[in-house]
C-alpha positions in Angstrom: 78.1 -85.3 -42.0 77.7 -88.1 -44.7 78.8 -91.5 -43.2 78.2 -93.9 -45.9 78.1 -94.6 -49.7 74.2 -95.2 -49.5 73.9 -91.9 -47.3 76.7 -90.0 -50.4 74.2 -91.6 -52.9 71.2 -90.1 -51.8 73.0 -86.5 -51.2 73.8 -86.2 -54.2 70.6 -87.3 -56.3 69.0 -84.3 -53.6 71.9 -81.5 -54.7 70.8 -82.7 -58.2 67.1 -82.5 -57.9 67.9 -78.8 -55.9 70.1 -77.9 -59.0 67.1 -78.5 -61.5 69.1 -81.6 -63.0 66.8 -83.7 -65.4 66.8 -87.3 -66.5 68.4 -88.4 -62.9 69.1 -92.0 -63.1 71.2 -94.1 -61.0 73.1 -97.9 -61.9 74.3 -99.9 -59.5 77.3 -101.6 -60.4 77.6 -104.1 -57.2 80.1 -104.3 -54.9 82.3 -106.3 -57.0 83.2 -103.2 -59.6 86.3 -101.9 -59.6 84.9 -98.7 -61.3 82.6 -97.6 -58.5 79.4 -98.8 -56.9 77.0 -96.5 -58.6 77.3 -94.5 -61.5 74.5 -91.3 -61.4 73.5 -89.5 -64.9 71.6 -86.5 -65.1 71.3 -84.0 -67.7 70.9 -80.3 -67.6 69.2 -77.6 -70.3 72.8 -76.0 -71.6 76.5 -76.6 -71.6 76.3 -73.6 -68.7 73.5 -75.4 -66.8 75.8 -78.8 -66.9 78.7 -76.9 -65.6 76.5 -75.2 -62.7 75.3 -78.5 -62.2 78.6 -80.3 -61.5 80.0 -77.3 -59.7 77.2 -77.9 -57.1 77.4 -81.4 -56.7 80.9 -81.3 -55.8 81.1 -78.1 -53.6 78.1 -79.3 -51.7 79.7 -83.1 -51.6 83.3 -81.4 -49.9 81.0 -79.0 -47.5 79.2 -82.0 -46.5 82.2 -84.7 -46.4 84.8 -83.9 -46.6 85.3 -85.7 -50.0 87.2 -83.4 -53.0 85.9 -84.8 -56.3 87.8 -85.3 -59.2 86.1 -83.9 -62.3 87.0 -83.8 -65.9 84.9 -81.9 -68.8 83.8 -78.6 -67.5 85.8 -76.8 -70.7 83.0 -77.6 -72.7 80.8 -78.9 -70.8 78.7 -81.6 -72.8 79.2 -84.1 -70.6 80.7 -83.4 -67.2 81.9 -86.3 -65.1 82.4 -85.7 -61.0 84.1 -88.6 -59.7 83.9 -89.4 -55.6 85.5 -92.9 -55.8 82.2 -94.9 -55.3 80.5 -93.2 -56.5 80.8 -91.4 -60.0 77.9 -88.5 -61.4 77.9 -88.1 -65.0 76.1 -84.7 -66.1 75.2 -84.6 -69.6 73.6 -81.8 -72.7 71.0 -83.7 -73.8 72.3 -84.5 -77.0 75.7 -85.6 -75.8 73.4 -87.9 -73.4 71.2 -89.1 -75.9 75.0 -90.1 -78.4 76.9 -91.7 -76.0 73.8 -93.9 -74.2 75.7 -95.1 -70.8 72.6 -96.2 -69.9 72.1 -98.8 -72.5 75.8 -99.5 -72.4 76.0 -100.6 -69.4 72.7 -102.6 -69.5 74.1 -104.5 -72.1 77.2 -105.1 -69.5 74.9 -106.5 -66.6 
């Protein structure tokens, strides 16, 4: 059973790797962000990959703690985002990844 946010973190960059994710990146937001600690992108191939993708994360997240996610964007599936309270996943089509650049974003922020 997970016990921490470090030990949630690491879960589910390996459900990601497992699910064939790409791109996997992870920002630490401190423990002073009301957001979340981390925020974790990854991308997958197609809009069905995504989906499959953020389906996994979160069924493997409840199995495993217990935690229901909330997650918004699997209609269409561009960009998929799986929140767990501290910890948020966002899983992206490349090209909605490469448009709407969290990364640099929130860079720019720190």
């Amino acid at each position: 059973m997970i016990q921490n946010t470090e030990e949630l973190r690491e879960f589910i960059i390996k459900c990601l790797e497992d699910k064939k994710a790409e791109n996997i990146s992870t920002i630490d937001l401190g423990d002073n962000n009301p957001l979340a600690k981390y925020l974790i992108l990854a991308s997958g191939r197609s809009v069905k990959n995504v989906s499959a993708i953020a389906d996994f994360v979160s069924f493997e997240v409840k199995n495993n703690s217990n935690l229901n996610a909330g997650i918004e964007g699997l209609n269409n599936a561009e960009w998929v985002l799986v929140d767990f309270g501290d910890i948020i996943v966002h899983v992206f089509h490349p090209e909605a990844r490469d448009h709407f650049k969290l990364e640099e974003l929130w860079n720019k922020k720190r």
